[in-house]
Structure formats: structure tokens, C-alpha cells
Backbone as a chain_set.jsonl record, in Angstrom:
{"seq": "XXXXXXXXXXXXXXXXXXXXXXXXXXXXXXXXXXXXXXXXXXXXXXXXXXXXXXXXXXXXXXXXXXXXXXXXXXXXXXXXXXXXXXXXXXXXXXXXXXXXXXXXXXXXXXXX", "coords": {"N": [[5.7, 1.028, -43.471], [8.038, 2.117, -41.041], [10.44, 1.585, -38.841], [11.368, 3.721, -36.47], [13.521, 5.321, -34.032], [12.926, 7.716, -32.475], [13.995, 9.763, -30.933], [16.695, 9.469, -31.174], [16.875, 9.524, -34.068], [16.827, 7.451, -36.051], [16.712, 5.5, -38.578], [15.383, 2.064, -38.457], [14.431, -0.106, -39.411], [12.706, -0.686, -42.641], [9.471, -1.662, -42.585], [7.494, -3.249, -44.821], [5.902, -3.0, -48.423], [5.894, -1.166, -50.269], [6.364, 0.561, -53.639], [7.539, 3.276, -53.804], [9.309, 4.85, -51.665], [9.842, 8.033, -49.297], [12.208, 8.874, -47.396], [11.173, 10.139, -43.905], [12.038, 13.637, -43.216], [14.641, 14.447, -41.211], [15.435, 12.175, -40.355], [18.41, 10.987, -39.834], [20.275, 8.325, -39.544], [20.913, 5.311, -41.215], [20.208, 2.281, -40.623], [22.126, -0.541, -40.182], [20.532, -3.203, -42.96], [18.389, -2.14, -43.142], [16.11, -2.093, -45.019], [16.541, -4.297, -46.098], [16.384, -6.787, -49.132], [14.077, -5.994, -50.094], [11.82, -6.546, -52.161], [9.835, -4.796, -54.042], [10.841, -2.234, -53.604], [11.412, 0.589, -55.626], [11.801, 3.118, -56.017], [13.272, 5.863, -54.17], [13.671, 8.36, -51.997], [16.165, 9.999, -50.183], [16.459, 12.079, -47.528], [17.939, 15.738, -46.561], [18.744, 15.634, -43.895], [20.151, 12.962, -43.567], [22.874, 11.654, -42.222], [24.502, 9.164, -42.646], [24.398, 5.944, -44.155], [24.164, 2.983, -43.613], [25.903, -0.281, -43.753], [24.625, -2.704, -46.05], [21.779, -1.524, -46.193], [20.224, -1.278, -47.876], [20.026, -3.686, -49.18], [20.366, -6.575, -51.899], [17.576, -5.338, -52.873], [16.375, -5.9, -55.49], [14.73, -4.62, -57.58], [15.133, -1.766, -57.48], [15.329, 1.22, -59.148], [15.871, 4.077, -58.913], [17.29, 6.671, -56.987], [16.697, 9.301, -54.774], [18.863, 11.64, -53.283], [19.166, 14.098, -50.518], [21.24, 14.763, -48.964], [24.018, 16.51, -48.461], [26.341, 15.766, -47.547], [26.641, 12.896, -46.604], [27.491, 10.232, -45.689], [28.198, 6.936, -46.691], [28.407, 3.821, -46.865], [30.329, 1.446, -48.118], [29.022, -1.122, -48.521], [26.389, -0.502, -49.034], [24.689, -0.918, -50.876], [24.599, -3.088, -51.702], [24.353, -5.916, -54.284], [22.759, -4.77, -56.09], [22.308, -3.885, -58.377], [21.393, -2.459, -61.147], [20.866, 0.516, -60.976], [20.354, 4.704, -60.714], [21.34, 7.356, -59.244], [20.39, 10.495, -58.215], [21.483, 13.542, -57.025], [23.551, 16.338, -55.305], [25.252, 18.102, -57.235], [29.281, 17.703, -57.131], [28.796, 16.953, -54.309], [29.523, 14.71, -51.578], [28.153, 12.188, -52.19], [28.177, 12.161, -54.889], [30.595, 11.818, -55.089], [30.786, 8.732, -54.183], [28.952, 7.679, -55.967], [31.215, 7.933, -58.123], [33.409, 6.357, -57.415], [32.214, 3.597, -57.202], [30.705, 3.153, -59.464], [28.268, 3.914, -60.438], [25.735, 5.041, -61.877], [25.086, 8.705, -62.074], [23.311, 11.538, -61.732], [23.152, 15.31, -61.643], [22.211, 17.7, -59.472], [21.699, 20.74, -59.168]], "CA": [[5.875, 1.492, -42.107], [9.75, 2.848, -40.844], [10.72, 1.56, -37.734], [11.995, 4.518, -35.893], [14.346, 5.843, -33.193], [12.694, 9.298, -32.791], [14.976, 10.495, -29.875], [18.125, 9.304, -32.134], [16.771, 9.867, -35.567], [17.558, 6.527, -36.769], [15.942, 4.136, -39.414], [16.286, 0.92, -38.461], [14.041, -1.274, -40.473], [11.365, -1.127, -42.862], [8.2, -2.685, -42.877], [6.46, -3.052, -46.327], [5.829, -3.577, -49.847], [5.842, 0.322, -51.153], [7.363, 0.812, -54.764], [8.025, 4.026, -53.664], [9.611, 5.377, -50.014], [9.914, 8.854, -49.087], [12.333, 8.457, -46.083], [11.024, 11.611, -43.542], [13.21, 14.643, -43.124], [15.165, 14.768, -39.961], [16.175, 11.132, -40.298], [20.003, 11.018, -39.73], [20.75, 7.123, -39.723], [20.253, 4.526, -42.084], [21.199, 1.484, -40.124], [22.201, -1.731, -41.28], [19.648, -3.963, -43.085], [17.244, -1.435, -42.84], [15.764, -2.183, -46.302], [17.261, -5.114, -46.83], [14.938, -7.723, -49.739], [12.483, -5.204, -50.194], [11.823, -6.32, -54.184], [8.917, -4.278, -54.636], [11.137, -0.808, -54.003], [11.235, 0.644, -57.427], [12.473, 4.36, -55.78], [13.684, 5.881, -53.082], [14.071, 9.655, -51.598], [16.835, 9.893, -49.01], [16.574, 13.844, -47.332], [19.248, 16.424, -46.544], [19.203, 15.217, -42.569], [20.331, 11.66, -43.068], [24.309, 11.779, -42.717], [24.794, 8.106, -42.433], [23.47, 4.819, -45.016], [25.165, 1.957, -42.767], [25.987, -1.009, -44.784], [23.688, -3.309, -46.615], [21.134, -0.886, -45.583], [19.439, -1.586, -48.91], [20.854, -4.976, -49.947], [19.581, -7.121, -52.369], [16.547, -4.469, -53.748], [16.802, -5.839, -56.707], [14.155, -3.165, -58.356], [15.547, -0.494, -57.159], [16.055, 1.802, -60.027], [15.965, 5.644, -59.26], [17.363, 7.695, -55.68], [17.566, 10.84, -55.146], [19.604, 11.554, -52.612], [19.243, 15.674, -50.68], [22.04, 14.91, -48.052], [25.513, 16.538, -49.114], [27.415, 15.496, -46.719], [26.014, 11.577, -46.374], [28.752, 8.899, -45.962], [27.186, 5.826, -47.854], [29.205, 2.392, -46.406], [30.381, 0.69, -49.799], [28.305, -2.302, -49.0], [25.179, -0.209, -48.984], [23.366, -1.077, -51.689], [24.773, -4.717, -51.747], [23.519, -6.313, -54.888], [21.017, -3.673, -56.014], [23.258, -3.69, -59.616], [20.839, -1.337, -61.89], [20.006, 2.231, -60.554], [20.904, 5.549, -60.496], [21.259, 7.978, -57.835], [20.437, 11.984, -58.525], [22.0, 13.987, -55.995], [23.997, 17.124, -55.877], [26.962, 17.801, -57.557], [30.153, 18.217, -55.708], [28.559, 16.057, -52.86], [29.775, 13.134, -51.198], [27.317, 11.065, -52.975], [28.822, 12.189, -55.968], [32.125, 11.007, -55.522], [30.434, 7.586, -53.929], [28.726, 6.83, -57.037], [32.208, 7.663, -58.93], [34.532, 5.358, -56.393], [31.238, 2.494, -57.292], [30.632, 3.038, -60.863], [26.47, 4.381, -59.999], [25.396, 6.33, -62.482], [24.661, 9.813, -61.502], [22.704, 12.737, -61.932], [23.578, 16.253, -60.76], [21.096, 18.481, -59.594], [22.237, 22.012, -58.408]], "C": [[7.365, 1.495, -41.774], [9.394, 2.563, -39.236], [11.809, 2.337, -36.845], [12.385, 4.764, -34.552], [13.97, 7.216, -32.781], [13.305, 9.831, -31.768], [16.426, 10.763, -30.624], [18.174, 9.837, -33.491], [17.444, 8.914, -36.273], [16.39, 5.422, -37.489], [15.974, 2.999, -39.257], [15.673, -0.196, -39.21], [12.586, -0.393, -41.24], [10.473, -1.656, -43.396], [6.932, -2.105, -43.664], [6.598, -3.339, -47.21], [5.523, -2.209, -50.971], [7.161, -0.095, -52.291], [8.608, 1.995, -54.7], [8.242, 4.788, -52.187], [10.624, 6.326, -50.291], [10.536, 8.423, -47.358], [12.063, 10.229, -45.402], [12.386, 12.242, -42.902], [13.37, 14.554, -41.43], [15.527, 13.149, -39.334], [17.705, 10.626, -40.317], [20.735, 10.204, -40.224], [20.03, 5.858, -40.232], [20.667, 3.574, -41.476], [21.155, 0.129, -40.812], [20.924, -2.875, -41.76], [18.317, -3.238, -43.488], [15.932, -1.773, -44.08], [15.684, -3.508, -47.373], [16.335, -6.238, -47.463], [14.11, -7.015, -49.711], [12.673, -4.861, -51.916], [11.211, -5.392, -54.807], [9.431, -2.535, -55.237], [11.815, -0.462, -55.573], [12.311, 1.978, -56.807], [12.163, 5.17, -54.433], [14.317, 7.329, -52.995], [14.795, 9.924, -50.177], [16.561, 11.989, -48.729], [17.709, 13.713, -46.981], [19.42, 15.962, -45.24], [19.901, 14.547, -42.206], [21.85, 12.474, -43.459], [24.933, 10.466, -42.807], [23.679, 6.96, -43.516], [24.484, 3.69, -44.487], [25.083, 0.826, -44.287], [24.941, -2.308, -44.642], [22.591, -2.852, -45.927], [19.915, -1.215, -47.022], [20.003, -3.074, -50.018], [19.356, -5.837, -50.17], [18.114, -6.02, -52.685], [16.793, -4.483, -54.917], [15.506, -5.0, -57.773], [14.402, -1.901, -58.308], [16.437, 0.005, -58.587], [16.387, 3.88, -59.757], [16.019, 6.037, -56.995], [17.815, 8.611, -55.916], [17.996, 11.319, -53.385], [19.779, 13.432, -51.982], [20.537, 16.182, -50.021], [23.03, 15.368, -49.099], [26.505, 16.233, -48.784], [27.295, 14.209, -45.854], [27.331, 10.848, -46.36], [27.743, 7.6, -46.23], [28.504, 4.791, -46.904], [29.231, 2.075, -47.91], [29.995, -0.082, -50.108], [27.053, -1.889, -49.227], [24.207, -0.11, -49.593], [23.977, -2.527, -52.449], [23.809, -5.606, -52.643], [22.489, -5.815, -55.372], [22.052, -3.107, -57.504], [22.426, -2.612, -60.665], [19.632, -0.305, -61.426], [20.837, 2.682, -60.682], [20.769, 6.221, -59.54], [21.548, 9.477, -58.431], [20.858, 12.657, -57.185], [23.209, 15.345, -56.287], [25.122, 17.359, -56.133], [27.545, 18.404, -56.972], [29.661, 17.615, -54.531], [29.642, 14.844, -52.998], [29.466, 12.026, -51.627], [27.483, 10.967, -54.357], [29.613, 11.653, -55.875], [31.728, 9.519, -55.297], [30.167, 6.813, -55.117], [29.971, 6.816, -58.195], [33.129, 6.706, -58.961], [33.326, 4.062, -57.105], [30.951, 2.319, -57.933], [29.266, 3.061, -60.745], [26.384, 5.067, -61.243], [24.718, 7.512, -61.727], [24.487, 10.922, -61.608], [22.698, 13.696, -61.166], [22.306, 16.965, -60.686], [22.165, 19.633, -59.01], [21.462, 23.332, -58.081]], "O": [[7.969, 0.648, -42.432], [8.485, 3.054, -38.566], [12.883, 1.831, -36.52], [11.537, 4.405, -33.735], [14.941, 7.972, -32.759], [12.858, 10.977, -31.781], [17.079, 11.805, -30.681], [19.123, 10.422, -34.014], [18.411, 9.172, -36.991], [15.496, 4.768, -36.953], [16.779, 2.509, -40.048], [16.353, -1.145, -39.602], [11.733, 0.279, -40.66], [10.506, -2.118, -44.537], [6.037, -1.275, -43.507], [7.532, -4.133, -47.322], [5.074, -2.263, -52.116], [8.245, -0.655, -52.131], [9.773, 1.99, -55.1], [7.255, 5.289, -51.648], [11.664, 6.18, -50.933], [9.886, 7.934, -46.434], [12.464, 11.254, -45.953], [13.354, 11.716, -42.353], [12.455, 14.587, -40.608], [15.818, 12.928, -38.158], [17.933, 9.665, -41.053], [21.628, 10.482, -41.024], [18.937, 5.432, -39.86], [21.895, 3.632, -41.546], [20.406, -0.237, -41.718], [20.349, -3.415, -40.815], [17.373, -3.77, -44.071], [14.771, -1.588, -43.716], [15.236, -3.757, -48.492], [15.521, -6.754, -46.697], [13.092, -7.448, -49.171], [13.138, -3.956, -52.609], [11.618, -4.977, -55.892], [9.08, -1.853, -56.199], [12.494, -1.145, -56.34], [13.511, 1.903, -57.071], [11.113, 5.143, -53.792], [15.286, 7.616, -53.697], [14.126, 10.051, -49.152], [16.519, 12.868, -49.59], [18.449, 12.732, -46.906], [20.625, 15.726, -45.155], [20.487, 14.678, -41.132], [22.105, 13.326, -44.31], [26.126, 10.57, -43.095], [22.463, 7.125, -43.616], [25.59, 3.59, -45.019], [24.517, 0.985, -45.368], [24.534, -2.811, -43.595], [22.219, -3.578, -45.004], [18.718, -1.338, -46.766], [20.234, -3.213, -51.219], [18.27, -5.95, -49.601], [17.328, -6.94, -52.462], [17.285, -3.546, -55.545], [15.819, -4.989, -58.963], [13.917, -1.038, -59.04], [17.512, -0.396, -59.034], [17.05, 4.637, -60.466], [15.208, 5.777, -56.106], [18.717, 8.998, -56.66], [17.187, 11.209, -52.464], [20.397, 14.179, -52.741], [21.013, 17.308, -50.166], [23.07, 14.933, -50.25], [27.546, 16.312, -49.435], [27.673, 14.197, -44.683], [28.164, 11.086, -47.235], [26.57, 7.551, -45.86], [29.445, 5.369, -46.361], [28.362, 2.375, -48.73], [30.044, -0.448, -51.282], [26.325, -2.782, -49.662], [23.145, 0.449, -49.32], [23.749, -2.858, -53.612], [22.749, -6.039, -52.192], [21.364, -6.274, -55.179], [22.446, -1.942, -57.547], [23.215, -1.725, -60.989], [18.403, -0.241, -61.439], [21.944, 2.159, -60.8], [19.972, 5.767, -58.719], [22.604, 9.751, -59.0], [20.412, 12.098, -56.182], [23.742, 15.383, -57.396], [26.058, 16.953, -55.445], [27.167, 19.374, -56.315], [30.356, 17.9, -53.555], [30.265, 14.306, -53.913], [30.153, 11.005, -51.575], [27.096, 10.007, -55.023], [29.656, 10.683, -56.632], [32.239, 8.788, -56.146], [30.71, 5.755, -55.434], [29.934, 5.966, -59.085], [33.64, 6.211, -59.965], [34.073, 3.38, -57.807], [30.548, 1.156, -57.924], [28.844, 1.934, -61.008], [27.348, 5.799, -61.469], [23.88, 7.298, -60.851], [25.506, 11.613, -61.604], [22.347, 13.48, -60.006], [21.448, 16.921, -61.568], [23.255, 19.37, -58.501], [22.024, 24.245, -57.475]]}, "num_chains": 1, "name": "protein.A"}
């Protein structure tokens, strides 16, 4: 369950034990914490809406292995996946989220 802002379009927590979360399209803001200790997430679909992943928005997920990422023009905070040491992040090349995972040492997969 995604505790939402639906006037703002903001994520601000959520509540659960899914492997896998589909965040819905027209979600803008990832705010801080939002995610934060959720062991079970395995993978994780950010859409093209969100332009914001505040920091430690996914901290500590230590299963977190696979995002794919649709935004191109997302600013990521550098703490925002705080402790969350083996994943990758697919996303498109020439994005923002490209250079993020270059500046962070992510591995990362282009789609185009």
C-alpha cells in the first residue's frame, strides 16, 4: 500500500512486504524515507512522471537488486539508495539517471 499525496503527486511512505513495486504513473515525488527497511523489495519500477527520489528514499533495502527507472529528467539525492550496495538500475541512456549511476558507481543498463 503507497501512502499518497494525490493533489501533490507525492510518495511518501510505503506500507508492505511486496518483492516487487510498480510505483503508479503520475507520481512526481519520492520523499524521504519513503521505502526506507523494506528487505523483502527485490525490484522496483520508478515511471516517467516522478522528477524527484528525495534522500534515503530507499535506504537500507538491502534486496533490492533490479530498477528500472522511465523518468529522464529525475534528480536522484546521492543518499537515495543509502546502503542498498548490490543493484542495478536500467534506464535511458543519456538521462540523468545515467550520469547518477556513473557519479555512484550503479551499474547501468541503457534502454533506448
Amino acid at each position: 500500500m503507497l501512502q499518497l499525496d494525490d493533489q501533490l503527486k507525492i510518495l511518501h511512505e510505503y506500507i508492505g512486504d511486496d518483492e516487487e513495486v510498480n510505483i503508479p504513473d503520475g507520481i512526481e515525488i519520492i520523499k524521504p524515507f519513503a521505502f526506507s527497511h523494506k528487505h523483502a523489495l527485490t525490484s522496483l519500477v520508478i515511471p516517467e512522471s516522478t522528477t524527484l527520489i528525495d534522500q534515503q528514499a530507499f535506504e537500507n533495502c538491502d534486496h533490492l537488486h533490479d530498477v528500472v527507472i522511465y523518468a529522464k529528467d529525475l534528480e536522484i539525492n546521492p543518499m537515495a539508495f543509502f546502503n542498498c550496495s548490490d543493484f542495478r538500475v536500467t534506464g535511458y541512456a543519456g538521462s540523468e539517471v545515467e550520469r547518477f549511476c556513473e557519479l555512484n558507481y550503479i551499474p547501468f543498463i541503457a534502454m533506448y
